[in-house]
C-alpha positions as a Markdown table, in Angstrom:
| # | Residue | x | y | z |
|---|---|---|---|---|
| 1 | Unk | 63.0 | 52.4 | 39.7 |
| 2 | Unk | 66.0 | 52.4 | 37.2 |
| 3 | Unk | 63.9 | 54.8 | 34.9 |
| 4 | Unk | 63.6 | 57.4 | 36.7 |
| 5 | Unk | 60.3 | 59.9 | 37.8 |
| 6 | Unk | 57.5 | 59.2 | 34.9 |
| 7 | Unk | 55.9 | 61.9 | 33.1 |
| 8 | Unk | 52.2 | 62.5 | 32.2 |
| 9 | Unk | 51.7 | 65.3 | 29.8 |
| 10 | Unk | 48.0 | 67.1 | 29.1 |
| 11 | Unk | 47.3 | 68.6 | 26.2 |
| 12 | Unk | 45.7 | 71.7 | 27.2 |
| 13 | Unk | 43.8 | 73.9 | 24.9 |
| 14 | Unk | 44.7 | 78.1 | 25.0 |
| 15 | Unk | 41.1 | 78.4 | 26.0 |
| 16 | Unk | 40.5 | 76.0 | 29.1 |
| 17 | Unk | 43.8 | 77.4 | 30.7 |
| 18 | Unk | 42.8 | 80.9 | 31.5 |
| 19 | Unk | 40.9 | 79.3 | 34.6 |
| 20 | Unk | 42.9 | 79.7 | 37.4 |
| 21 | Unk | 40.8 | 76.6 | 39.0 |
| 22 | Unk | 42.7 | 74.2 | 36.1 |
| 23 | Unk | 46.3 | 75.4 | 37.4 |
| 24 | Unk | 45.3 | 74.7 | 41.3 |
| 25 | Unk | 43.4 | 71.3 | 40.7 |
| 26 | Unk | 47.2 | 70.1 | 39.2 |
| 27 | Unk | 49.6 | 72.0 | 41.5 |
| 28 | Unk | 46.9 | 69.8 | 44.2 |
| 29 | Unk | 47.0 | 66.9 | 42.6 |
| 30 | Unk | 50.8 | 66.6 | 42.3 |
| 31 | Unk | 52.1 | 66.1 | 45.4 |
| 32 | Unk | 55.8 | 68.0 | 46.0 |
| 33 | Unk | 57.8 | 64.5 | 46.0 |
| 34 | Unk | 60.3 | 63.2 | 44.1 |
| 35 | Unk | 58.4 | 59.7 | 44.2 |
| 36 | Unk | 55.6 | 61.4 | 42.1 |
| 37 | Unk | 55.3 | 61.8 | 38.5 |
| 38 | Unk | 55.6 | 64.9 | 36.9 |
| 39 | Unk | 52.4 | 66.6 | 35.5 |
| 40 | Unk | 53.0 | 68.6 | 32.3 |
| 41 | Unk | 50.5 | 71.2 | 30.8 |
| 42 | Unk | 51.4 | 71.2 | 27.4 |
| 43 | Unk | 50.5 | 74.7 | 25.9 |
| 44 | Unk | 51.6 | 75.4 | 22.1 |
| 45 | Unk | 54.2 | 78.3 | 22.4 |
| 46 | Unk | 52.1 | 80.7 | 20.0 |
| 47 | Unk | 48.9 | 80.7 | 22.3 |
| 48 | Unk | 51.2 | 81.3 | 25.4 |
| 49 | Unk | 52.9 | 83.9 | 23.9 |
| 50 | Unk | 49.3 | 85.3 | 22.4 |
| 51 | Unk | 47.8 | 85.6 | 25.9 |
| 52 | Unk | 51.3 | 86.0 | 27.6 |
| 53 | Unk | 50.0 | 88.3 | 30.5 |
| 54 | Unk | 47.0 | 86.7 | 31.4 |
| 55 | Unk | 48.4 | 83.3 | 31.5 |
| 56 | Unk | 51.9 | 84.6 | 32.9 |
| 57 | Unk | 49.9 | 85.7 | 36.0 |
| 58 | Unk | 48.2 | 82.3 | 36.1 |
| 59 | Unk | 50.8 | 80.0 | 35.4 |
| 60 | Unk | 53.3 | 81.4 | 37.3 |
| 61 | Unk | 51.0 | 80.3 | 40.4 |
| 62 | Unk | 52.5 | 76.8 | 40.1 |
| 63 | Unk | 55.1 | 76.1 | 42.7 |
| 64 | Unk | 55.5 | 72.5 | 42.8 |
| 65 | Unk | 58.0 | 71.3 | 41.5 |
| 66 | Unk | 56.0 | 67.7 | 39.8 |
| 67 | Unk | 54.1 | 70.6 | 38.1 |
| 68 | Unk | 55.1 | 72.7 | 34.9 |
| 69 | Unk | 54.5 | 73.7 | 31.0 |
| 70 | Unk | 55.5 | 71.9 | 28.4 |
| 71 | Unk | 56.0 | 74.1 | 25.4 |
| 72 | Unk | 54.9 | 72.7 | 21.7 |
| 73 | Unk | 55.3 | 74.2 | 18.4 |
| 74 | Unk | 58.3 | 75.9 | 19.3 |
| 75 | Unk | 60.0 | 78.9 | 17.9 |
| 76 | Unk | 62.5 | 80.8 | 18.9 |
| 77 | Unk | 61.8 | 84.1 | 16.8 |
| 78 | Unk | 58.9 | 85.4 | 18.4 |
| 79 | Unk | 59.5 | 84.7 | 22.2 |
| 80 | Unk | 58.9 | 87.6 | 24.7 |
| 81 | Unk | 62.3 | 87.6 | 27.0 |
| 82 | Unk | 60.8 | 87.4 | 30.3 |
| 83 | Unk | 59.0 | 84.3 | 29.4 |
| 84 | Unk | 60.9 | 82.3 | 31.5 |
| 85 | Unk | 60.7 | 83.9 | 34.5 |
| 86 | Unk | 57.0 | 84.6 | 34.4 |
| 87 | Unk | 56.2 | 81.2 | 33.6 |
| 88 | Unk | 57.1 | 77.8 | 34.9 |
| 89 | Unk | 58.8 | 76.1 | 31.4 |
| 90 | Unk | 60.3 | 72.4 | 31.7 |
| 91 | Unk | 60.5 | 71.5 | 28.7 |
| 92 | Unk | 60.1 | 73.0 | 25.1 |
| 93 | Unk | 59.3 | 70.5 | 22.0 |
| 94 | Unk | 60.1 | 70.9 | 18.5 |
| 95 | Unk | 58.6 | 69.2 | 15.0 |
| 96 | Unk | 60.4 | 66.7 | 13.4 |
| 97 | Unk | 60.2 | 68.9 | 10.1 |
| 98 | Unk | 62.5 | 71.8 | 11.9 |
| 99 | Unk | 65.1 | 69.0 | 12.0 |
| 100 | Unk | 68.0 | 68.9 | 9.9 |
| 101 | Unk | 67.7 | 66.4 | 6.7 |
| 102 | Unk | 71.0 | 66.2 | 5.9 |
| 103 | Unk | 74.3 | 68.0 | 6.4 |
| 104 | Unk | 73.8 | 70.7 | 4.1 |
| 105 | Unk | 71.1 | 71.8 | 5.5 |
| 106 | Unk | 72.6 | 74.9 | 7.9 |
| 107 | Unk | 69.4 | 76.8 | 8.4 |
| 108 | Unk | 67.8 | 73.9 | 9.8 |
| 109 | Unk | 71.2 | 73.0 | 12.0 |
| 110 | Unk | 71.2 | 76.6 | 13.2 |
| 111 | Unk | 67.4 | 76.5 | 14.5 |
| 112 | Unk | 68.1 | 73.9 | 16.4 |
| 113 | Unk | 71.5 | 75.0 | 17.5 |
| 114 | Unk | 69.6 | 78.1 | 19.2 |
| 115 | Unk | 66.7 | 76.2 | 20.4 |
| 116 | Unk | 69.3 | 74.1 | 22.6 |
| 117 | Unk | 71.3 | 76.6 | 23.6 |
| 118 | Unk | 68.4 | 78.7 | 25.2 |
| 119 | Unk | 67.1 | 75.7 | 26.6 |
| 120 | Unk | 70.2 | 75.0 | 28.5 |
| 121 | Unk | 70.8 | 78.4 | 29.4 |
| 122 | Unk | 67.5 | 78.0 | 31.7 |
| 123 | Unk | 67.6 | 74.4 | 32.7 |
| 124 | Unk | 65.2 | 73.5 | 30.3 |
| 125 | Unk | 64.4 | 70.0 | 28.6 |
| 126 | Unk | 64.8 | 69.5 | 24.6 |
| 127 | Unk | 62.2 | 66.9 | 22.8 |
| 128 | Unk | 61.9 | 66.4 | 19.3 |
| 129 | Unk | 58.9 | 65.5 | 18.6 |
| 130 | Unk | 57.1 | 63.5 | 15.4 |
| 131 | Unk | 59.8 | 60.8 | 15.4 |
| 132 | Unk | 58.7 | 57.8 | 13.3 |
| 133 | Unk | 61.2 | 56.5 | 11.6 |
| 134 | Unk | 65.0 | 55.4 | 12.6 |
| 135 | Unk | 66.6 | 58.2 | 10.4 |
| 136 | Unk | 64.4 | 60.7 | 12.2 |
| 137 | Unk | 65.5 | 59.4 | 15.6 |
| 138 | Unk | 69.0 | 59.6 | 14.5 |
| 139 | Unk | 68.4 | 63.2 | 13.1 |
| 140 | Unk | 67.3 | 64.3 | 16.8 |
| 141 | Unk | 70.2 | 62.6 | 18.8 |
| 142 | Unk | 72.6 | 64.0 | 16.3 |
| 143 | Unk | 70.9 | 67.8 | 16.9 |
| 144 | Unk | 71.3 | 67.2 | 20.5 |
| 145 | Unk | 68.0 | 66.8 | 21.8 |
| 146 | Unk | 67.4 | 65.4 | 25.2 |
| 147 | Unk | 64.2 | 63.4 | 24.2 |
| 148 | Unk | 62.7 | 62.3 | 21.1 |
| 149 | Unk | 59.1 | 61.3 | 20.9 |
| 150 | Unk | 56.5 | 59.9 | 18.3 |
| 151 | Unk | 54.9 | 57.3 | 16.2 |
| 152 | Unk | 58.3 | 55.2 | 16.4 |
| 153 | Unk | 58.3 | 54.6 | 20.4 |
| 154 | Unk | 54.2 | 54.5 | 20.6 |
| 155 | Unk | 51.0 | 56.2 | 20.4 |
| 156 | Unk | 49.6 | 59.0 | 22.2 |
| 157 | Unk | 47.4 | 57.5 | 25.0 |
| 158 | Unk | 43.6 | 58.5 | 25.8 |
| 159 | Unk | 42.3 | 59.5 | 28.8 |
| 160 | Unk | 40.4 | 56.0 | 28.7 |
| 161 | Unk | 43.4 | 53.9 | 28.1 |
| 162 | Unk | 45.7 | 55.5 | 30.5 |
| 163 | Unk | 43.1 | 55.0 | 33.0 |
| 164 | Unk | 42.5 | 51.7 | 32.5 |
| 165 | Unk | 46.6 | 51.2 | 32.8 |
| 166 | Unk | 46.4 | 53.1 | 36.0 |
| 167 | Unk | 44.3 | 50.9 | 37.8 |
| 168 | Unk | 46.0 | 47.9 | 40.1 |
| 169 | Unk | 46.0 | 44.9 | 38.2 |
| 170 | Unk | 44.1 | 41.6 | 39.4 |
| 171 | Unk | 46.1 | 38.6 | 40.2 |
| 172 | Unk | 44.7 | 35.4 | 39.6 |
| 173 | Unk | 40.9 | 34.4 | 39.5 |
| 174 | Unk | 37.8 | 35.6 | 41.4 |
C-alpha cells in the first residue's frame, strides 16, 4: 500500500529479554519479506547498556531483517561504542522534554543535533516521542526527526485491542 511496511513495536522489559527463547520466537515469527511488518523490541537504552554483554550476545542473534531493537530513553552520553555492531538497532527514540523549547535553547538543539547525526551515521531511524500537542510536533520536525509519536496521533494500543483489530472483519450478517 501507499504507506509503506507497518510497524508493531513490544515493549519489552530488561528482565524478560535475557531469554534467548523471546529473541527466536520473533526472528520466527517475522518472516524475511518485505510484505511483512516489522517487529520492534523496544528496550530502554539504559538497561541495554546495563546488561550490554549478555544481551549483546543475545540480540545480536536476530538476522531478519522485519526484526530489530528499538531504543527508548535515549542518551547519547553513556553509550558503549560497539553498541551498534553488537546489537541489531533500527531505531532510537527520544522524550519530548529533550526537545528544544525555543530558539535559545542551544543545549537542548545540540542533544539533538548529535543524536541525529549518530543515528545517520549507522542508518538508524530518529522518533521523538511524547508528542501531544501541535507546537511539540513542530519542535520535532524542526530538530529533524524522522518520526514523531504520542498522545497527538493516538494511544498506545493493548495486546487486547490490537488483537481484536488483527482479526478479518465480517461482512454483512450471519
Amino acid at each position: 500500500d501507499d504507506r509503506g511496511r507497518d510497524t508493531f513495536t513490544l515493549n519489552v522489559p530488561v528482565l524478560g529479554v535475557p531469554d534467548r527463547r523471546v529473541v527466536e520466537l520473533a526472528d520466527t515469527l517475522a518472516a524475511d519479506h518485505s510484505a511483512m511488518p516489522t517487529l520492534l523490541l523496544q528496550l530502554r537504552a539504559r538497561d541495554l547498556v546495563a546488561h550490554l554483554p549478555e544481551l549483546g550476545r543475545i540480540l545480536g542473534t536476530i538476522r531478519r531483517s522485519t526484526v530489530g531493537i528499538s531504543l527508548d530513553d535515549f542518551e547519547i552520553a553513556r553509550l558503549p561504542r560497539s553498541l551498534f555492531d553488537d546489537v541489531p538497532v533500527i531505531e532510537i527514540k527520544v522524550d519530548r522534554a529533550s526537545l528544544p523549547g525555543h530558539a535559545e535553547d542551544r543545549r537542548k538543539q545540540a542533544r539533538c543535533s548529535r543524536v541525529i547525526d549518530l543515528a545517520r551515521r549507522h542508518g538508524l531511524r530518529t522518533v521523538a516521542t511524547g508528542i501531544d500537542d501541535p507546537s511539540a510536533y513542530a519542535r520535532a520536525r524542526d530538530a529533524g526527526f524522522d518520526l514523531v509519536q504520542g498522545p497527538l496521533f493516538g494511544a498506545a494500543v493493548t495486546r487486547d485491542k490490537l488483537a481484536r483489530s488483527l482479526l478479518p472483519r465480517q461482512v454483512g450478517g450471519a
